[in-house]
C-alpha positions, 0 to 999 in steps of 0.5 A, spaced: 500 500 500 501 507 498 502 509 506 507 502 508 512 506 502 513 511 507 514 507 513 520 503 508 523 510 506 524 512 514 528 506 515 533 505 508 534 514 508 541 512 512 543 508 507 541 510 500 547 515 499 555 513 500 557 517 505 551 523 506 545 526 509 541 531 504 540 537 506 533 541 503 532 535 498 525 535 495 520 530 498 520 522 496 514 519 491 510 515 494 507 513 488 505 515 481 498 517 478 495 517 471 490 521 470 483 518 467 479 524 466 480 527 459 483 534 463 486 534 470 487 540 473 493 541 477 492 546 482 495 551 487 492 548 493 488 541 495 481 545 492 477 546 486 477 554 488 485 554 488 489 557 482 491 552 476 498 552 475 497 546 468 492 541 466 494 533 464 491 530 459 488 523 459 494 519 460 499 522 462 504 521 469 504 525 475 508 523 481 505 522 487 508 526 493 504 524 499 496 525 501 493 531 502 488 528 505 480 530 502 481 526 497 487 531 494 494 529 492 500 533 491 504 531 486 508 533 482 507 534 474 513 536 469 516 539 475 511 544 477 509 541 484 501 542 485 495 538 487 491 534 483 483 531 485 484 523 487 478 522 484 481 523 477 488 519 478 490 512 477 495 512 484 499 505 482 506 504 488 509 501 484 509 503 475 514 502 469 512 509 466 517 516 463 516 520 467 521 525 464 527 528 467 530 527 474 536 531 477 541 529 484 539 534 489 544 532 494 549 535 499 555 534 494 556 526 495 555 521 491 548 517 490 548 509 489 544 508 483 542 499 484 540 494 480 533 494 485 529 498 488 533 498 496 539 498 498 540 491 499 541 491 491 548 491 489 550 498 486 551 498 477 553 505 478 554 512 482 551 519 480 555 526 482 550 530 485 547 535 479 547 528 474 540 528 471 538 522 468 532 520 465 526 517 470 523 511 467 518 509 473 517 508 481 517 503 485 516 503 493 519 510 494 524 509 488 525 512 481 527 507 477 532 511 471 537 510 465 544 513 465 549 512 461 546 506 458 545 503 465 538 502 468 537 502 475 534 505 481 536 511 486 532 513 492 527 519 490 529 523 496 535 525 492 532 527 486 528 532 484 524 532 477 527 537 472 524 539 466 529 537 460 536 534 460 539 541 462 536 539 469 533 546 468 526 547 472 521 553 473 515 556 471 515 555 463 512 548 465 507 549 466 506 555 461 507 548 456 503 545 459 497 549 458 501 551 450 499 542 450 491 543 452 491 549 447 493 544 442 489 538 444 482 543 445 483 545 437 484 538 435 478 537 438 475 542 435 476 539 428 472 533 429 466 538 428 469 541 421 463 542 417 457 540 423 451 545 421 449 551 424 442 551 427 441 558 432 441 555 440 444 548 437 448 546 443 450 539 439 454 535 438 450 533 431 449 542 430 452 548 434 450 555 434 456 559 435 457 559 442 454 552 444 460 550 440 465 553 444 461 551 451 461 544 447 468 543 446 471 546 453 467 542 456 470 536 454 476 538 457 472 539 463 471 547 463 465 550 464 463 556 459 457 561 460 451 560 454 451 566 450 457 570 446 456 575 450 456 572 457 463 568 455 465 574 455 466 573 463 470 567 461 478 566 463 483 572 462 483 578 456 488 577 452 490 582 446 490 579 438 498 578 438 498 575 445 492 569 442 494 562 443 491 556 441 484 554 444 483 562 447 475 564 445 476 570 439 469 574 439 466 578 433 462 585 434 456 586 428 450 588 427 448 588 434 447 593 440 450 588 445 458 587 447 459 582 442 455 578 437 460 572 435 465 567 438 469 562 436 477 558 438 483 561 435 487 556 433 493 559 430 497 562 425 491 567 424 486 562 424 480 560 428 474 555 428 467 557 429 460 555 427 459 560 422 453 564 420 455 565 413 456 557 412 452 555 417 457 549 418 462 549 423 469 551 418 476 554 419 478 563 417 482 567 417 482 572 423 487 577 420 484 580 412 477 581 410 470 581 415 473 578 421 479 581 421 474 588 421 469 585 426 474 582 431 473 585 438 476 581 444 480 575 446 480 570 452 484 566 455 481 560 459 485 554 460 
């Protein structure tokens, strides 16, 4: 079980290194989660009202640091620690799964890396404090990792999560992280290509401009309000040269309201909507023509 790894580590933290004890290392996995639902969000704190740092998509890794109890964990996700929903995570104590990049975190001594997951296992390498190595999987408070062609296990309470192979580790995570979503929202999307139009349509077999958008995100497990206009209050303003894949685009024409259109940028000037000229669901272009005269607004969400 996931608590009887922690007990373990207590007892083999004197001999996991050669000759030292760490100071200020990061905290030992306990074990390694799956997200099941299509998006998870990672957040600030152990609560839905807490500030989102990244989102997992379906079938990606997280390390699990310990149980924050009321059904969160915190984890650790491409190297950005956070908490994740428990009823959204596969938690497995022992997993062979990539995981990404690992970096020995330690007071200047060398790490044992071991052919097993404990110190009884006989020694296949030795690692200098900054050495990253590539984490393959867990196993009972253990990182399995490759090095120099060697596969072996090393104690997770001398290694820190790192985002490439640089050892680098920092915000920019979890800014790709939420670049990847982007990405995914708008593949997404293009499963709808030529769907039609019909006014108050919240699909999937017709959309009308806003129902489209509310549809796709809610795949992703984010609720968006009914109308354009009300979409307005969704996620954060951007300007037009800030737009990234997934973020809303409005459109204000004939109408005495904010705005009377809405679609999901997509990239490279272009963006995906329920049109009203096709009355299909199509790609155009934001930056010539009608669009570009109409554009209004921009909301970033994920």
């Amino acid at each position: 079980m996931i608590h009887s790894a922690k007990l373990l580590r207590t007892a083999i933290l004197g001999a996991a290194l050669t000759s030292i004890m760490v100071v200020g290392a990061s905290a030992a996995s306990l074990g390694v989660g799956t997200v099941t639902a299509d998006a998870l969000r990672l957040r600030d704190a152990a609560g839905t009202e807490a500030t989102v740092l990244a989102t997992a998509p379906k079938g990606d890794a997280v390390v699990v640091l310990e149980d924050a109890g009321s059904g969160w964990y915190k984890v650790d996700y491409k190297s950005v620690e956070g908490y994740m929903s428990g009823e959204f995570l596969e938690v497995q104590e022992a997993a062979d799964v990539k995981i990404g990049y690992g970096m020995v975190q330690t007071d200047g001594a060398a790490l044992n890396m071991r052919s097993g997951p404990g110190t009884g296992f006989d020694k296949v390498a030795t690692l200098s404090n900054g050495a990253v190595v590539d984490i393959v999987g867990i196993d009972t408070g253990w990182y399995k990792v490759t090095y120099n062609d060697k596969t072996g296990y090393v104690s997770s309470d001398y290694m820190i999560t790192v985002k490439d192979s640089a050892g680098s580790r920092g915000d920019a995570t979890a800014v790709a992280a939420t670049s990847d979503l982007g990405s995914q929202i708008v593949a997404y999307a293009k499963q709808f290509l030529g769907t039609p139009y019909v006014y108050g349509a919240n699909g999937p077999n017709s959309f009308d401009c806003s129902g489209f958008t509310k549809y796709v995100y809610s795949h992703f497990g984010y609720t968006l309000n009914r109308t354009a206009t009300d979409q307005l209050s969704n996620g954060t303003s951007v300007t037009k040269d800030q737009l990234q894949p997934g973020d809303l685009v409005f459109f204000k024409y004939n109408t005495s309201k904010p705005v009377s259109h809405v679609g999901i940028y997509i990239g490279s000037g272009q963006f995906i909507h329920a049109s009203t000229n096709s009355y299909a669901v199509q790609i155009d272009d934001l930056t010539t023509g009608h669009y570009n005269r109409v554009y209004v607004y921009g909301r970033h969400v994920i």
